[in-house]
DOTOR-111221 format. One record per residue (C-alpha): residue number from 1; residue in one letter; x, y, z. Coordinates in steps of 0.02 Angstrom, whole numbers, plus 50000, padded with zeros to 5 digits. Example, Ala and Ser with C-alpha at 12.3 -4.5 7.8 and 13.67 -1.06 7.14 Angstrom:
2
+-----+---+-------+-------+-------+
!   k ! r !  east ! north !    up !
+-----+---+-------+-------+-------+
!   1 ! a ! 50615 ! 49775 ! 50390 !
!   2 ! s ! 50684 ! 49947 ! 50357 !
+-----+---+-------+-------+-------+
***
This chain:
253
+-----+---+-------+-------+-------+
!   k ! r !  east ! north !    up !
+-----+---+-------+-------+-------+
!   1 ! x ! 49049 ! 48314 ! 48774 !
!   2 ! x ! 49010 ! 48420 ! 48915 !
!   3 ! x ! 49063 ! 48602 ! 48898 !
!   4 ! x ! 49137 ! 48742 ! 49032 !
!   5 ! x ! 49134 ! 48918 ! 49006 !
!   6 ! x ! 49261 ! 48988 ! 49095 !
!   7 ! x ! 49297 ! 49189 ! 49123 !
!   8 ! x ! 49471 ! 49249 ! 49133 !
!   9 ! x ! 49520 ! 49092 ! 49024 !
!  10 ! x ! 49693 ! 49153 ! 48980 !
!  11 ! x ! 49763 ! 49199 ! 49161 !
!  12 ! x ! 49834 ! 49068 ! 49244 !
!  13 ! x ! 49728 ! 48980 ! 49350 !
!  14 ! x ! 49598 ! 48982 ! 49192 !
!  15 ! x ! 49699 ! 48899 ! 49085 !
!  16 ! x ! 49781 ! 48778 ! 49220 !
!  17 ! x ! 49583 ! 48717 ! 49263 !
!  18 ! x ! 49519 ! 48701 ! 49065 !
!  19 ! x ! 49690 ! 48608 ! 49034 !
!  20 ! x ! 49628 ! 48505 ! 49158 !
!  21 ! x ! 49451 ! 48488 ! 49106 !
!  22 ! x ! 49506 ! 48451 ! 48916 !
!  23 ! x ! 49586 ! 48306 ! 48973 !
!  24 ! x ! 49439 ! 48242 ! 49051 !
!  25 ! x ! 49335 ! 48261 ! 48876 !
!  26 ! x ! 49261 ! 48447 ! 48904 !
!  27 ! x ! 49245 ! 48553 ! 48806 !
!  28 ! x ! 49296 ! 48733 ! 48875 !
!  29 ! x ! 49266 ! 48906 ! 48822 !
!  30 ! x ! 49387 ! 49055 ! 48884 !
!  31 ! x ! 49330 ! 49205 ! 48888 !
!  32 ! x ! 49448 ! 49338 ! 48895 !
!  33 ! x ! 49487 ! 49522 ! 48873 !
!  34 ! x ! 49649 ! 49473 ! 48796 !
!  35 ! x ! 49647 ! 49304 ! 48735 !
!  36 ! x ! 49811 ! 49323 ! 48647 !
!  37 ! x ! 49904 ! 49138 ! 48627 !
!  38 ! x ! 49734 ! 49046 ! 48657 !
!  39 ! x ! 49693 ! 48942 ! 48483 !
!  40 ! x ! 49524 ! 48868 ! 48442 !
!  41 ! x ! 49523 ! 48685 ! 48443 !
!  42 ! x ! 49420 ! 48564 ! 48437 !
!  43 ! x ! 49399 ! 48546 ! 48634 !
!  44 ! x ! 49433 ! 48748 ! 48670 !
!  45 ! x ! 49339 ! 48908 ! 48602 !
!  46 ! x ! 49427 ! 49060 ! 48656 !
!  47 ! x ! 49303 ! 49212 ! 48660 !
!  48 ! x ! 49383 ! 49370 ! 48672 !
!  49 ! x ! 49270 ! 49514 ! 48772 !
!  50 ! x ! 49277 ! 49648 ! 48899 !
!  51 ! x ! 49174 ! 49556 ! 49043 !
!  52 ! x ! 49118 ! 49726 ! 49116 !
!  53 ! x ! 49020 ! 49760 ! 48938 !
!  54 ! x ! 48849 ! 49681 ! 48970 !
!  55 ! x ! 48805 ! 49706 ! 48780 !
!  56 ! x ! 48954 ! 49599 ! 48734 !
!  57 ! x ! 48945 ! 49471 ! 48889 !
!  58 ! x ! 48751 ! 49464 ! 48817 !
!  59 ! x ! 48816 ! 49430 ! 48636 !
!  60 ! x ! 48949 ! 49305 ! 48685 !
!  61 ! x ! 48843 ! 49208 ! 48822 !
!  62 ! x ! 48708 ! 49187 ! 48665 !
!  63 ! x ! 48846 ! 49125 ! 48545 !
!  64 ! x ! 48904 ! 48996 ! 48664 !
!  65 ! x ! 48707 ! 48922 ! 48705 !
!  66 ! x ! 48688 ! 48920 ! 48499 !
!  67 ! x ! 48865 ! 48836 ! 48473 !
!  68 ! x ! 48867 ! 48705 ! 48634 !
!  69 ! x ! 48721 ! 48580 ! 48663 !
!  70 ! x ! 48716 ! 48614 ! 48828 !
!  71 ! x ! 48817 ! 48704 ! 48967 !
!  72 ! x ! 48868 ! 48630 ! 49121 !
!  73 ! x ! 48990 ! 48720 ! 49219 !
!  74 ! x ! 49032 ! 48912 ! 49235 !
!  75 ! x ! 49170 ! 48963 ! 49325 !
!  76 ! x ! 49173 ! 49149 ! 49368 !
!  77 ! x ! 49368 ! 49144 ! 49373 !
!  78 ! x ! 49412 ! 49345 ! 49300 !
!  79 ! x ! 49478 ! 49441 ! 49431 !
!  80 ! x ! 49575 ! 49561 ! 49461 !
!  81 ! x ! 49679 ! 49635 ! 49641 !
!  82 ! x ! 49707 ! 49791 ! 49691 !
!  83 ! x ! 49837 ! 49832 ! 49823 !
!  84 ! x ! 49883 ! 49992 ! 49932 !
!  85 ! x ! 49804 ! 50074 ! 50082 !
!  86 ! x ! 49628 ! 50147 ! 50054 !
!  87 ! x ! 49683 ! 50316 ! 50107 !
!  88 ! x ! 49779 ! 50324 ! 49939 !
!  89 ! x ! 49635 ! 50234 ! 49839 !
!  90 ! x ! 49494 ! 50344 ! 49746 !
!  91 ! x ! 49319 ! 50293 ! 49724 !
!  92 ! x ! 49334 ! 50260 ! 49532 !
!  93 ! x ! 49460 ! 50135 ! 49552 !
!  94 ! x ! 49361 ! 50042 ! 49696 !
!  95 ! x ! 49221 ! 50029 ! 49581 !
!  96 ! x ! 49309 ! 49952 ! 49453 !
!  97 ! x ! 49380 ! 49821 ! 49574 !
!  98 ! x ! 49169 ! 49772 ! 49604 !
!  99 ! x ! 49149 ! 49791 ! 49411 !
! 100 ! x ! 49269 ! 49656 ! 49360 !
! 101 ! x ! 49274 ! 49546 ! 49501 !
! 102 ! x ! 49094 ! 49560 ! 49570 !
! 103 ! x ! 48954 ! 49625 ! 49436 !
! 104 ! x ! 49030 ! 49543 ! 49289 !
! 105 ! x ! 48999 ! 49394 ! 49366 !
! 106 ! x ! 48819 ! 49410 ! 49438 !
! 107 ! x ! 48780 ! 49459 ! 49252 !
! 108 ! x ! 48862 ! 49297 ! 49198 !
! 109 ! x ! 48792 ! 49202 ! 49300 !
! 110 ! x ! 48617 ! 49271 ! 49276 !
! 111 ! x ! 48641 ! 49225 ! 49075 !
! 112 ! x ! 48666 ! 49054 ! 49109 !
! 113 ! x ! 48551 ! 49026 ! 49233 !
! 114 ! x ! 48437 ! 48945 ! 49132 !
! 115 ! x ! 48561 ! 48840 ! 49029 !
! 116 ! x ! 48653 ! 48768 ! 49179 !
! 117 ! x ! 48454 ! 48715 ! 49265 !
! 118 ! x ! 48423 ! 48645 ! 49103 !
! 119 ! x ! 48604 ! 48537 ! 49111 !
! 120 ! x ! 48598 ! 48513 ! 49309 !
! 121 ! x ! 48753 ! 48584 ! 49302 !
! 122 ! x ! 48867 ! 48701 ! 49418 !
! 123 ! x ! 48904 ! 48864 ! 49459 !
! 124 ! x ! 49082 ! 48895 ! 49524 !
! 125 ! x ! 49148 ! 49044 ! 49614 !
! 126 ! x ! 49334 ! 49075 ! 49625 !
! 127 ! x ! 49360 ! 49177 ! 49776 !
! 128 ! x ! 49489 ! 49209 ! 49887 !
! 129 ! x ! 49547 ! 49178 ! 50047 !
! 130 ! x ! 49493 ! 49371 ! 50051 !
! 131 ! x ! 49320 ! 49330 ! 50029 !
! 132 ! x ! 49303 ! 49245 ! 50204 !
! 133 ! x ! 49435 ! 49350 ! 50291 !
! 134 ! x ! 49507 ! 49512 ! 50289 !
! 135 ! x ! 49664 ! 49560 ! 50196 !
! 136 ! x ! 49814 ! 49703 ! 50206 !
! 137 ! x ! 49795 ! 49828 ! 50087 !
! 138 ! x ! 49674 ! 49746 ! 49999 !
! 139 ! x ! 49504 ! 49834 ! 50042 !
! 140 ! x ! 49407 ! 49847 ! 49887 !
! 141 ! x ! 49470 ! 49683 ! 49838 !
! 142 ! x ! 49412 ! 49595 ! 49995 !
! 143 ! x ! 49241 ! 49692 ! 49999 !
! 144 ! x ! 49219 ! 49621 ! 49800 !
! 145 ! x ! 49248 ! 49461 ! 49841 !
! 146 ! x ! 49163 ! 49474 ! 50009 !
! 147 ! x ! 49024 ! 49523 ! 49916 !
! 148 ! x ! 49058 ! 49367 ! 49800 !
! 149 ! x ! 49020 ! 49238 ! 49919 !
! 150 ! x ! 48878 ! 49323 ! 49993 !
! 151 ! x ! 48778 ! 49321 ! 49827 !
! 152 ! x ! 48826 ! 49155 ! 49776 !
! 153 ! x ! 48807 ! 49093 ! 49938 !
! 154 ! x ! 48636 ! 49155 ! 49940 !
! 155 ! x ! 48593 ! 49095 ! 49744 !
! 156 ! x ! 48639 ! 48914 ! 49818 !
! 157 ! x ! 48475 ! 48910 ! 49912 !
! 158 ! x ! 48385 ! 48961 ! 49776 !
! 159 ! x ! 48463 ! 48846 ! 49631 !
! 160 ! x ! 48443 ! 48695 ! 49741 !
! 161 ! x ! 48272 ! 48675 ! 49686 !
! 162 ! x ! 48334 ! 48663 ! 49500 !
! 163 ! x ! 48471 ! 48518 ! 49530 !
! 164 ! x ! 48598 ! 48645 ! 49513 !
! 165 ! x ! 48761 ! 48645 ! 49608 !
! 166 ! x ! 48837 ! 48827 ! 49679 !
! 167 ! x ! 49016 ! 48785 ! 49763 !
! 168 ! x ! 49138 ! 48916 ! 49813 !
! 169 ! x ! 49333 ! 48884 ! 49790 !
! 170 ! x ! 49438 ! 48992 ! 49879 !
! 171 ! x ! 49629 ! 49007 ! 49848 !
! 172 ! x ! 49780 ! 49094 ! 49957 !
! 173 ! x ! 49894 ! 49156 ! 49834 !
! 174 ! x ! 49911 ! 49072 ! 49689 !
! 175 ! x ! 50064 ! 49122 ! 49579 !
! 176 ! x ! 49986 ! 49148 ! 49414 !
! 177 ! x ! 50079 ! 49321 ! 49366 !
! 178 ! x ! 50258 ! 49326 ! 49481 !
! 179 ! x ! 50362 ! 49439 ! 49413 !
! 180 ! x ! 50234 ! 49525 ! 49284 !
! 181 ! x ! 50122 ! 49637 ! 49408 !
! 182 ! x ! 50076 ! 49774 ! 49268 !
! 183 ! x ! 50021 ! 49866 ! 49407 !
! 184 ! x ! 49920 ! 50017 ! 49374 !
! 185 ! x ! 49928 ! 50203 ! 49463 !
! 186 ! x ! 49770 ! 50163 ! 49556 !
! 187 ! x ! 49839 ! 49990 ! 49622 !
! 188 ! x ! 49737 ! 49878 ! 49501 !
! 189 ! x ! 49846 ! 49736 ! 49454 !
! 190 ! x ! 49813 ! 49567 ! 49391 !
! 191 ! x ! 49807 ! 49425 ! 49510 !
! 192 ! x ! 49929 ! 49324 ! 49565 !
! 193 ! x ! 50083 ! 49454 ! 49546 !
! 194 ! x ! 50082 ! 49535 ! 49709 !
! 195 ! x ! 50267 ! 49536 ! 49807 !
! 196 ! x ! 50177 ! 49504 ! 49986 !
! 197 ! x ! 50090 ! 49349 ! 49951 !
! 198 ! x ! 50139 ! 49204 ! 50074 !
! 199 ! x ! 50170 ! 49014 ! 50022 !
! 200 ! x ! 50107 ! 49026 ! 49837 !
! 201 ! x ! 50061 ! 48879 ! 49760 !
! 202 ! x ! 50059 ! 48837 ! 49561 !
! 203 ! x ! 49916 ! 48873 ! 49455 !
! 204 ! x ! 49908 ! 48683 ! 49417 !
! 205 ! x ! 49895 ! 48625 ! 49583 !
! 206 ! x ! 49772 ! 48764 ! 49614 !
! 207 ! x ! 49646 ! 48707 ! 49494 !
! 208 ! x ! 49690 ! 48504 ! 49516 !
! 209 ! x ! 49626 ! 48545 ! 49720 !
! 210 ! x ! 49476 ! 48640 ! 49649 !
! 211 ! x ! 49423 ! 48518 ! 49529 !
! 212 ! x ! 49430 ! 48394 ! 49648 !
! 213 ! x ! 49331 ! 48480 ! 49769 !
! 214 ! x ! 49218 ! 48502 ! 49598 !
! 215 ! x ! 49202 ! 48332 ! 49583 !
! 216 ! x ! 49141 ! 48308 ! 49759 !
! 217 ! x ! 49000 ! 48415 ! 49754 !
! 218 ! x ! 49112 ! 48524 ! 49894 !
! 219 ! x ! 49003 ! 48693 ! 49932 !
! 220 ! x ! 49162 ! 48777 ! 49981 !
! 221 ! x ! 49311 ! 48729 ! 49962 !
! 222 ! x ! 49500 ! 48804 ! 50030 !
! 223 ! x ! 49637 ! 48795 ! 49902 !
! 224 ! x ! 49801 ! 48787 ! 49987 !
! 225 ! x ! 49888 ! 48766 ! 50150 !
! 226 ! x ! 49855 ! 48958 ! 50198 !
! 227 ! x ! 49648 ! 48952 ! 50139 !
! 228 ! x ! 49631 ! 48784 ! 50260 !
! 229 ! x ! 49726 ! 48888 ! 50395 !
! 230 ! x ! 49644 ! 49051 ! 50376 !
! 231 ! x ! 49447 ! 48973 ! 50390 !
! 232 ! x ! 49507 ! 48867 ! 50519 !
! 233 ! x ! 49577 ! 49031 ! 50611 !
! 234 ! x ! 49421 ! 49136 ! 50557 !
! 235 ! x ! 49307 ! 49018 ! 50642 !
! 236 ! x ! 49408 ! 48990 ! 50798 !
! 237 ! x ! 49457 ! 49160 ! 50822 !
! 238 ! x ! 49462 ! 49299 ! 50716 !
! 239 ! x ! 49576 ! 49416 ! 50820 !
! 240 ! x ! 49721 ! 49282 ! 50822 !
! 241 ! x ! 49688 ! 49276 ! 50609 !
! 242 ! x ! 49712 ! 49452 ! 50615 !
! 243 ! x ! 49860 ! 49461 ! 50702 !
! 244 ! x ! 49937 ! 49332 ! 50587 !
! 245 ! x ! 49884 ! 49403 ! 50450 !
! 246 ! x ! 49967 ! 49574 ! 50493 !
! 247 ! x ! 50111 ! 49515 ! 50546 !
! 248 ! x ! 50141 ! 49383 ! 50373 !
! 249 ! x ! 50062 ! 49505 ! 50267 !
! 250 ! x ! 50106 ! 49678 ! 50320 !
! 251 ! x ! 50253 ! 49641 ! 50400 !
! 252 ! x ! 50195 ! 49696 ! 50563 !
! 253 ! x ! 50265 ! 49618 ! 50738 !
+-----+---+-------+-------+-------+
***
């Protein structure tokens, strides 16, 4: 049985994918900081952790490699947004944004490096359509997962050698919290909730499009009508993507 360790298991779009890969015969693992209605089976090990702890994400990364006989998927799925101009944003709360969404996973993805060259297996990125493309009120979260692609981008060259796959998924807004935004005084709210999103799609039809980019060896692939749209727009011409995007997003004619 092959096994997927997935990180922010318990949102939406983490527990639409491992439903998805459990009925293929994986095994998953979700790891969580709150993994609160999540029961171990025998195809699903919740693991419940603060992702920004390196000590724990050590501790839990080394319980997984002495529990599983191999590892052959990682998806760095925990994430969280943050929206409001940057004039009313502080540094503190920018840094957590690259915390959660960008060093927690270059540390998780540098303790299974090894593990996933032994397996052949795959590292997989969930971005954002803000990872490609700039977003409305969204700076630190665009920067984090700006910064996101560019360093697994980069590790794909490098893992090549090692039979190891590095694809990229990238949603638009996928509505994994609507109508629970538990937003935060700082503008850190979990993904998924935000009230300006446009065209959201399902969590399960989120993760059904990435697997099956997954399962075509896909190096980066667009989840939803808006992520096609936007890298089609980004590559033709930025300026007109930027006028859409203010005028959809911000409300701007």
């Amino acid at each position: 049985m092959k096994t997927a360790v997935i990180s922010g298991g318990n949102g939406g779009l983490g527990r639409a994918l491992s439903a998805q890969l459990q009925a293929r015969g994986w095994h998953c693992v979700l790891m969580d900081v709150n993994t609160m209605g999540l029961e171990a089976t025998a195809t699903q090990t919740p693991l419940q952790l603060d992702l920004t702890d390196s000590a724990a994400l050590a501790r839990a990364a080394a319980a997984v490699l002495a529990e599983r006989p191999s590892v052959d998927l990682v998806v760095y799925n925990a994430g969280v947004s943050q929206i409001g101009p940057f004039a009313e944003t502080d540094e503190a709360s920018h840094r957590r944004v690259f915390e959660i969404n960008y060093f927690a996973a270059v540390e998780m993805a540098r303790l299974f490096l090894v593990p996933l060259r032994a397996s052949g297996g795959t590292h997989l990125a969930i971005s954002s359509v803000a990872g490609f493309a700039p977003l409305h009120n969204r700076t630190a979260y665009a920067a984090s997962k700006h910064a996101m692609e560019g360093f697994f981008g980069s590790l794909r060259s490098e893992e090549r050698a090692h039979g190891v796959k590095v694809l990229i998924a990238a949603p638009s807004f996928v509505a994994t919290n609507i109508g629970n935004p538990e937003r935060r005084a700082d503008g850190i709210m979990r993904p998924g909730a935000a009230s300006d999103g446009v065209d959201y799609m399902t969590p399960e039809d989120a993760a059904a499009v990435i697997l099956r980019g997954v399962a075509r060896g896909r190096e980066f692939i667009p989840v939803g009508r808006v992520a096609r749209l936007a890298s089609w727009m980004m590559r033709a011409s930025p300026a007109l993507y930027q006028r859409a995007m203010r005028r959809n997003i911000s409300g701007e004619h």
